[in-house]
BASE-156399 format. One line per field, with one value per residue: x, y, z of N, C-alpha, C, O in turn. Coordinates in nm, 2 decimals, decimal comma. Each point is the difference from the previous one (the first is absolute). Layout:
residues N
nu <- c(X|...)
nv <- c(Y|...)
nw <- c(Z|...)
cau <- c(X|...)
cav <- c(Y|...)
caw <- c(Z|...)
cu <- c(X|...)
cv <- c(Y|...)
cw <- c(Z|...)
ou <- c(X|...)
ov <- c(Y|...)
ow <- c(Z|...)
***
This chain:
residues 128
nu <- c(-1,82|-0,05|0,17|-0,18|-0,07|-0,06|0,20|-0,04|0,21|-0,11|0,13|-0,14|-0,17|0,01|-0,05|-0,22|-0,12|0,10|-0,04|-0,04|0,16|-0,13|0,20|-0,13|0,24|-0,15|0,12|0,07|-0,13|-0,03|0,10|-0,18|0,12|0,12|0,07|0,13|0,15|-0,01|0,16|0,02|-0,10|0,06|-0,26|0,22|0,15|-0,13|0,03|0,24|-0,03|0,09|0,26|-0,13|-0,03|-0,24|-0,16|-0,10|-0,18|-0,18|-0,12|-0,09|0,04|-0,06|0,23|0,01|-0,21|0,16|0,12|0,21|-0,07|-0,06|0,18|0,16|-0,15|-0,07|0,12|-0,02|-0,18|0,15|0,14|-0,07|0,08|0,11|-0,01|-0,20|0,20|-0,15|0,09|0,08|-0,11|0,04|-0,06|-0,03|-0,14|0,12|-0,16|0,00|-0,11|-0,14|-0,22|-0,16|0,09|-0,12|-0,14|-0,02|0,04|-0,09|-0,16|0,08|0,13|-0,20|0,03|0,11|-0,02|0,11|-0,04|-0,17|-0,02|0,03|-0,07|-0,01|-0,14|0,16|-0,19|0,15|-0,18|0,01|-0,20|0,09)
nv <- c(-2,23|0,24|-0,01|-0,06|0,22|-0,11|0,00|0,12|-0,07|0,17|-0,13|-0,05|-0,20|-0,19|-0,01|0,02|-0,16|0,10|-0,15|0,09|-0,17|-0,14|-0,05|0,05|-0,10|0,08|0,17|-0,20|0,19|-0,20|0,16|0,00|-0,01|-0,02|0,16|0,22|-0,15|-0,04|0,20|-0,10|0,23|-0,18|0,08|-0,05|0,15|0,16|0,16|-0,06|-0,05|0,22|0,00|-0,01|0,15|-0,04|-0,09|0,19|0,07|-0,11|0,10|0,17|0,09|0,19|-0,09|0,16|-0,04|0,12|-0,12|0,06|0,11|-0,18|-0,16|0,07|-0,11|-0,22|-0,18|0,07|-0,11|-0,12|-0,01|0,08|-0,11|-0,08|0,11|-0,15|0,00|0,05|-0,22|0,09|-0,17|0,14|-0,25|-0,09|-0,22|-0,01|-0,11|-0,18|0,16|-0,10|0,03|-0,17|0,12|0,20|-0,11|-0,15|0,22|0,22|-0,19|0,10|0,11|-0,02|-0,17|0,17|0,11|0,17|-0,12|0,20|-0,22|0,21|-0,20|0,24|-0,16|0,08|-0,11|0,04|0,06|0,15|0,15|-0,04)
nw <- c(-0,87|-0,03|0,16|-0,01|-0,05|-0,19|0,00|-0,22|-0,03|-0,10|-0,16|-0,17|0,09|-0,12|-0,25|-0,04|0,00|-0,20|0,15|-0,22|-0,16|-0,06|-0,09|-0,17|-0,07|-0,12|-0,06|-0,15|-0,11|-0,03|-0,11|0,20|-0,20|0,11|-0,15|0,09|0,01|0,21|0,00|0,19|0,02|0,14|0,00|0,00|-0,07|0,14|-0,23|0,08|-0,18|0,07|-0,05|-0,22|0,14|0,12|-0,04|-0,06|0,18|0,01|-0,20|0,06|0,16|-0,08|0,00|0,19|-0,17|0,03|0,17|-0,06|-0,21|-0,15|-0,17|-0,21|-0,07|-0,12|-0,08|-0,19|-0,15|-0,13|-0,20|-0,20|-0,12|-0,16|-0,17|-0,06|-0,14|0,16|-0,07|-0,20|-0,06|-0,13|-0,03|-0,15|-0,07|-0,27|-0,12|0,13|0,09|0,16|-0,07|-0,04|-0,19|-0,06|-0,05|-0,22|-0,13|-0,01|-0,05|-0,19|-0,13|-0,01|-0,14|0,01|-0,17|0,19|-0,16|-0,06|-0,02|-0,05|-0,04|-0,18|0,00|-0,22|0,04|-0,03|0,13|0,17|-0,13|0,16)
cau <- c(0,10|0,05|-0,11|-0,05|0,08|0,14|-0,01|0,09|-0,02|0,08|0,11|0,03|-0,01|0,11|0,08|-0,05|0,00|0,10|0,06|-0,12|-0,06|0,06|-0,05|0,04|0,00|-0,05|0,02|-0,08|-0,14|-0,07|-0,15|-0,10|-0,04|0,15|0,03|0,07|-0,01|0,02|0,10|-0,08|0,08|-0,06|0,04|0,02|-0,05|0,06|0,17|0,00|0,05|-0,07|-0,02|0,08|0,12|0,07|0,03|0,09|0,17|-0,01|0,00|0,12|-0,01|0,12|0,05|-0,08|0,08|-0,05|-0,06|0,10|-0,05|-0,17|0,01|0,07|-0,12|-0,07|0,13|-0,05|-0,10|0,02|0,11|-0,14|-0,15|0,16|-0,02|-0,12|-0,13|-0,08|0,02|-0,10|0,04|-0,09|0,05|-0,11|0,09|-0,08|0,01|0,10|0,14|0,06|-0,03|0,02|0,13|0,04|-0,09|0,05|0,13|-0,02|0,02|0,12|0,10|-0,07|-0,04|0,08|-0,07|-0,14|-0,07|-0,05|-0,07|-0,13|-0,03|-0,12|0,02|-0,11|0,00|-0,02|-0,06|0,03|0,09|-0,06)
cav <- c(-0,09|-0,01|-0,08|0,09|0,09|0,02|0,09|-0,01|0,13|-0,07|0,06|0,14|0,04|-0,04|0,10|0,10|0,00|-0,12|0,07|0,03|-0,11|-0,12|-0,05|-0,15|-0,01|-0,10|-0,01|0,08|-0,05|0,07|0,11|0,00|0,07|-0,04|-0,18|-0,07|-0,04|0,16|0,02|0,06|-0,02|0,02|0,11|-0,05|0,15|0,09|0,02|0,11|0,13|0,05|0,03|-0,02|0,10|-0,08|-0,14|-0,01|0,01|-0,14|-0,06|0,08|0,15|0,07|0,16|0,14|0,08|0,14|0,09|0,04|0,16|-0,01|-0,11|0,10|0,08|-0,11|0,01|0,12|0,02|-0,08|0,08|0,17|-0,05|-0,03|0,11|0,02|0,01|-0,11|-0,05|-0,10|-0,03|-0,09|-0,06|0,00|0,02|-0,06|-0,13|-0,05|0,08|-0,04|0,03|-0,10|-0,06|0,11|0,02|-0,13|0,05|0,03|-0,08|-0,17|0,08|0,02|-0,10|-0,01|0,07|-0,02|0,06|-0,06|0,04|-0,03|-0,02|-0,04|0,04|0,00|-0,01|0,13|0,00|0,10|0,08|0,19)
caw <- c(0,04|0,16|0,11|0,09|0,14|-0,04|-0,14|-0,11|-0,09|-0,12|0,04|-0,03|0,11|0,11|0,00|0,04|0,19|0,10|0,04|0,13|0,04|-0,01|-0,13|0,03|-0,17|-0,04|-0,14|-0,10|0,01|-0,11|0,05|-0,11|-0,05|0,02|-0,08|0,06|0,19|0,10|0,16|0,12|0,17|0,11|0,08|0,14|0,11|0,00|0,07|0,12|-0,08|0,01|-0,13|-0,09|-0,01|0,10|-0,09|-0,10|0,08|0,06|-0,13|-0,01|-0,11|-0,03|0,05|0,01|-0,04|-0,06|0,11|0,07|0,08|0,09|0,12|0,10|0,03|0,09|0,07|0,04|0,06|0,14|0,09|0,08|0,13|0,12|0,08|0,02|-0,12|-0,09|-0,10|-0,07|-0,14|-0,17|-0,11|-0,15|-0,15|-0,04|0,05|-0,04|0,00|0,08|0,08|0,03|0,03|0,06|0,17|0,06|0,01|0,08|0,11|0,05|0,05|0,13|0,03|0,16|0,05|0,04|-0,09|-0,06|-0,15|-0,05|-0,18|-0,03|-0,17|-0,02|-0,14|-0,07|-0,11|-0,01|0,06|0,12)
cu <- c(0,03|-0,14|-0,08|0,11|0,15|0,04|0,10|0,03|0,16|0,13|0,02|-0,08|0,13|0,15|-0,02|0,00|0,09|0,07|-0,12|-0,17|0,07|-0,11|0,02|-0,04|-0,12|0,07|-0,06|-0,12|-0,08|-0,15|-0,06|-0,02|0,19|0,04|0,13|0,01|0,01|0,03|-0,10|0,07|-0,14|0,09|-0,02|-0,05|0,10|0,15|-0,02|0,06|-0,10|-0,06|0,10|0,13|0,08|0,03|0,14|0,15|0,03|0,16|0,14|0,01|0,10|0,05|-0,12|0,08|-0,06|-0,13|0,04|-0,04|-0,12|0,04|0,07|-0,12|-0,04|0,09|0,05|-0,09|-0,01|0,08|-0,08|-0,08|0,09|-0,02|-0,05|-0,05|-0,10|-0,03|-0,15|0,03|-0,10|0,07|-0,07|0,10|-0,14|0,05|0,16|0,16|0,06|-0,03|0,05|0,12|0,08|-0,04|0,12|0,12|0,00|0,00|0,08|0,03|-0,04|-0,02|0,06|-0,05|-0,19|-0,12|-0,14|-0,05|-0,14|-0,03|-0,10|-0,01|-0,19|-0,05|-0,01|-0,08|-0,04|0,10|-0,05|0,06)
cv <- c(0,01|-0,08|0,10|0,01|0,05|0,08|-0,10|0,10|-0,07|0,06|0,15|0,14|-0,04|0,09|0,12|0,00|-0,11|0,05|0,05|-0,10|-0,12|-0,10|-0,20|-0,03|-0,11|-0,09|0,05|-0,08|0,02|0,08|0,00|0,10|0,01|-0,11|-0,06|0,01|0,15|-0,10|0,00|-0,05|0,06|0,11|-0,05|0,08|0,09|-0,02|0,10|0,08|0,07|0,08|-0,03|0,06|-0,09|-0,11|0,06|0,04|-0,08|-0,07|0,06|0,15|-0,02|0,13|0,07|0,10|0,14|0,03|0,03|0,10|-0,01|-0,05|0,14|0,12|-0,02|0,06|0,15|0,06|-0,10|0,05|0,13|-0,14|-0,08|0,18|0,07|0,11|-0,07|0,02|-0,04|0,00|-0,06|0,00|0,04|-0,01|-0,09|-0,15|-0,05|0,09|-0,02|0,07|-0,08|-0,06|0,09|-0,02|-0,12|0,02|0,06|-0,04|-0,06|0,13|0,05|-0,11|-0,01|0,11|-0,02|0,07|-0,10|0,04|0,04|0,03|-0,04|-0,03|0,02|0,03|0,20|-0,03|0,11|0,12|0,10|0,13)
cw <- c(0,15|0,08|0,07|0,11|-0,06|-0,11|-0,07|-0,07|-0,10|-0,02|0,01|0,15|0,13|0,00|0,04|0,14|0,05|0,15|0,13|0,06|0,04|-0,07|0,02|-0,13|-0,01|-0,13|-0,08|0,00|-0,10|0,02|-0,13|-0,07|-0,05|-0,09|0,06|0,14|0,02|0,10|0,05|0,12|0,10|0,11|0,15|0,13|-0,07|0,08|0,09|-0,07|-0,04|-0,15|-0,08|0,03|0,12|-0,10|-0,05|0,06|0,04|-0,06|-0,02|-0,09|-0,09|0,01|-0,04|-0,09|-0,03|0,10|0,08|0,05|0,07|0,18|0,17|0,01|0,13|0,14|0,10|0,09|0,17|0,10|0,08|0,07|0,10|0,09|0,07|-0,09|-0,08|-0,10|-0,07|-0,11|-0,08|-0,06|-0,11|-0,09|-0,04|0,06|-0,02|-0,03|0,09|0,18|0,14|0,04|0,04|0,14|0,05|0,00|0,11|0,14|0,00|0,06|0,12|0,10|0,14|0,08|0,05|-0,05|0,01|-0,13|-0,02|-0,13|-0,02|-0,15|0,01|-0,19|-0,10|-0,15|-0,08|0,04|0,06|-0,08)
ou <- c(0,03|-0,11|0,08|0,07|0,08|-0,10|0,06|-0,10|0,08|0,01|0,06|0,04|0,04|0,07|0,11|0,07|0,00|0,05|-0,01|-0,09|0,11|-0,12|0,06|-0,11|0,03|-0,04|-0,06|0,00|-0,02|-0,09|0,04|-0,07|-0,03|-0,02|0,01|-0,07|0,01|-0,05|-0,08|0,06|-0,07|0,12|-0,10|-0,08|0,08|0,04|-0,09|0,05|-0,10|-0,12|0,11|0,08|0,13|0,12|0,10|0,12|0,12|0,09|0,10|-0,02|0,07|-0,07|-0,06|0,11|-0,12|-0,10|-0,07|0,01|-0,03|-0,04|-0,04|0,04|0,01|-0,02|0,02|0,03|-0,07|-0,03|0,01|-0,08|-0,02|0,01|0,04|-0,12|0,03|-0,05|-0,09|0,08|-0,06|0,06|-0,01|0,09|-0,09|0,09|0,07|0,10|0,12|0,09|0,09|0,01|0,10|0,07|0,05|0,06|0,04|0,06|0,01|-0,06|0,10|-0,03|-0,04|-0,01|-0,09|-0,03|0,01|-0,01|-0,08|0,02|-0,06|0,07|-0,10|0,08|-0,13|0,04|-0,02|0,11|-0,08|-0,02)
ov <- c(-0,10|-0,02|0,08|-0,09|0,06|0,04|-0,10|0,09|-0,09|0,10|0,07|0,12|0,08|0,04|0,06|0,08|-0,08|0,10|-0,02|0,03|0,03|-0,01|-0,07|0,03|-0,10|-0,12|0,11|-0,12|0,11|-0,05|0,00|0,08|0,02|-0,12|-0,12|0,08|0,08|-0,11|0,05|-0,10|0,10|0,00|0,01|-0,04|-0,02|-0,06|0,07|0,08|-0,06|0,03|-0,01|-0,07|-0,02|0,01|-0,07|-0,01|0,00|-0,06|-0,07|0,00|-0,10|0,10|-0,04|0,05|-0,01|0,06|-0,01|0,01|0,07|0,04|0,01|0,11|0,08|0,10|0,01|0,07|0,02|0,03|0,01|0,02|0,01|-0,01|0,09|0,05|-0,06|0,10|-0,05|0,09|-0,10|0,10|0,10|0,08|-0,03|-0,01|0,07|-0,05|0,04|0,01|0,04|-0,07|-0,04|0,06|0,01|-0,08|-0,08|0,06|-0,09|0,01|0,03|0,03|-0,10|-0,01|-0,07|0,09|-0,12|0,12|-0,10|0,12|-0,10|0,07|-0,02|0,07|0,01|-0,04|-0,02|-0,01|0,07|0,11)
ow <- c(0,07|-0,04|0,04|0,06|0,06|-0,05|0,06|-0,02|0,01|0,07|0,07|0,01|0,09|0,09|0,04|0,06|0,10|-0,02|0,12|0,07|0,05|0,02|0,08|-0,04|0,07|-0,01|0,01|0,04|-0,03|0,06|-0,12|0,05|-0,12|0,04|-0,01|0,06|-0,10|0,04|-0,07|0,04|-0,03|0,03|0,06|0,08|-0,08|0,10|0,00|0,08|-0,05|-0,03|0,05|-0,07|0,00|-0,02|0,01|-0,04|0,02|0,05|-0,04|-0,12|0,00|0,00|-0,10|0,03|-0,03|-0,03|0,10|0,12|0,10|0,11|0,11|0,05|0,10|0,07|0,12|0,10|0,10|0,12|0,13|0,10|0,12|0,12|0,06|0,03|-0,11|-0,04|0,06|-0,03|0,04|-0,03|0,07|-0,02|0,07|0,08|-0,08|-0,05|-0,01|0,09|0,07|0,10|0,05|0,08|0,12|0,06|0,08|0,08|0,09|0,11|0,06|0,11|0,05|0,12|-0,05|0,07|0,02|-0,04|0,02|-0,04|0,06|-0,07|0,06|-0,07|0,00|-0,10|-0,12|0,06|-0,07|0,05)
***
């Protein structure tokens, strides 16, 4: 169905990368192999958001709750490098506990201050 140079992807892909694309609704279409229409939407360009977690502050959080001791860790460890004690930190939890949004609590609270960030992720497939 798409034209050379272009993508489609069906609703259930648009919900998945919404946000970190821009989309254009074709409507519904009937696919070959499909006895009823499918949603299809064309994939316009890439969004300037950089990951799912940016879409979703975009979007709005909710109150931070039950990481109050990690967030005044963080906080801590800024305050010894405000000192010229140098600071380093790892994050590690399993997926979706809130890594992500601990790092995006943190920088609002720092956000006037002259700081740079440096963040790396990275995937843990194993263990040492």
């Amino acid at each position: 169905m798409a034209e050379p140079g272009t993508t489609c992807v069906t609703e259930g892909m648009f919900k998945l990368t919404e946000g970190l694309f821009r989309f254009e609704a074709l409507g519904e279409k009937q696919i070959k192999g499909k006895k009823e229409p499918v949603k299809v939407y064309q994939v316009i360009a890439p969004s300037t958001r950089r990951t799912k977690f940016d879409v979703s502050a975009e979007r709005g959080l909710t109150h931070l709750v039950g990481r109050e001791r990690e967030l005044e860790l963080l906080l801590d460890g800024f305050q010894r490098a405000k000192l010229g004690k140098g600071q380093a930190f790892s994050i590690i939890s399993e997926a979706g506990v809130g890594k992500s949004r601990l790092l995006y609590e943190f920088r609002k609270v720092v956000t006037n201050e002259d700081v740079n960030f440096l963040e790396g992720k990275c995937l843990s497939y194993g263990r040492v």
